[in-house]
Each structure stands twice: as structure tokens, then as C-alpha cells.
C-alpha positions in Angstrom: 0.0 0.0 0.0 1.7 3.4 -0.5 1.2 6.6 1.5 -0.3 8.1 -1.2 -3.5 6.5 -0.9 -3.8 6.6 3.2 -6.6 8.4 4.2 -5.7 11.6 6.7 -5.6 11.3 10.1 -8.7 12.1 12.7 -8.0 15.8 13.0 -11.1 16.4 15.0 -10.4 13.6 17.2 -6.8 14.6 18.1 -7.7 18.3 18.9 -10.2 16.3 21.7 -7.7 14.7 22.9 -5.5 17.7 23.1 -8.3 20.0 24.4 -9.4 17.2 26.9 -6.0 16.7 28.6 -5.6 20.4 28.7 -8.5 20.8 30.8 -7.8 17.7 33.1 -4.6 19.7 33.6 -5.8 22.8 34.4 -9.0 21.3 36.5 -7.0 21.2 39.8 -6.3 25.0 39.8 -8.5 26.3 43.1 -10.8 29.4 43.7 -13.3 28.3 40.7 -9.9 28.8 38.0 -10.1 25.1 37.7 -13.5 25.3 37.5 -13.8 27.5 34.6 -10.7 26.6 32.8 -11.1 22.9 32.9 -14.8 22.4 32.7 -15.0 25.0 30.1 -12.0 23.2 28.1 -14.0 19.5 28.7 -17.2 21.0 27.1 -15.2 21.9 24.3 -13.3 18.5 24.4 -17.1 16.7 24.5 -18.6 18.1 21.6 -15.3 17.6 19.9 -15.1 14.0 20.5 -18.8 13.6 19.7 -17.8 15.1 16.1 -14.4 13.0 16.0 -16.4 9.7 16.6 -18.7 10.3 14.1 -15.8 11.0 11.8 -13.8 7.7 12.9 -17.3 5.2 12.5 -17.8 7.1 8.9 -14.1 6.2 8.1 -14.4 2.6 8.9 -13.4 3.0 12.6 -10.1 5.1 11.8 -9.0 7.6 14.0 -11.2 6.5 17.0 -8.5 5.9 19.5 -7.9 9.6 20.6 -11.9 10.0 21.2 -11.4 7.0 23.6 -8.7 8.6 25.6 -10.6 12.0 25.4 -13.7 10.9 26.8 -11.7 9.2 29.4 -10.0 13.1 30.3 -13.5 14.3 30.2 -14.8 11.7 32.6 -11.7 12.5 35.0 -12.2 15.8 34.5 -16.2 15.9 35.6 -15.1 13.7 38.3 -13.0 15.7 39.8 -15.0 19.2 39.9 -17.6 17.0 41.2 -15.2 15.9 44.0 -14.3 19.6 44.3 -11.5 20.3 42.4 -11.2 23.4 41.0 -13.3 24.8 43.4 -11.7 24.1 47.3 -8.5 25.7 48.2 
């Protein structure tokens, strides 16, 4: 098979992953920085990864790896403002 005829990479799926680890980075910040960074960035990463799946099952399942690992960011990311972080000094 040559390169030439590879179809491109997940673009949309990637930037959720990107977006989604950002926020699970910035999540733990306190005095509701966290908050708005992080939940604001997994938001983002969610409708991203909605868009990126739907992309990967039209492509035959390519490119569906990165949504995986950026629902996973979301999920930690949800989990922990829930748990407070974010928000508690």
C-alpha cells in the first residue's frame, strides 16, 4: 500500500484529545480557575469528541482511538470538579 493512498488522520479527534487533557490539567487550579478553565476546556473536548467519533465510524473505525482517551480526560475531569476540584482551596 503506498502513502499516497492513506486516508488523513482524525483531525477532529486529536484536537479532543488535546483539548481534553488540557483541561484535566488545568481542573486542579482552586478558587473556581479550575472550574472555569477545565470544565469549560472539557465541554469543548465533548462536543469535539462527539464530532471525532462520528468522523472515525464514517471512516471505517479510523481515527477513534484519541476520542477513547478523550472521553476518558473528560470523565476524569467531571469527576474531579464534582469531588471539588477546581473549586476548594
Amino acid at each position: 500500500m503506498s502513502y499516497a493512498t492513506e486516508r488523513p488522520s482524525n483531525k477532529t479527534a486529536w484536537a479532543a484529545f488535546w483539548v481534553g487533557l488540557a483541561g484535566l490539567i488545568l481542573m486542579p487550579i482552586p478558587l473556581f480557575i479550575g472550574l472555569i478553565l477545565g470544565g469549560g476546556l472539557s465541554l469543548v473536548a465533548a462536543v469535539l469528541a462527539a464530532i471525532g467519533l462520528l468522523k472515525g465510524v464514517a471512516r471505517g473505525g479510523k481515527g477513534i482511538a484519541p476520542v477513547v482517551f478523550a472521553v476518558i480526560f473528560i470523565l476524569l475531569t467531571w469527576g474531579g470538579i464534582s469531588l471539588g476540584g477546581g473549586i476548594v482551596w
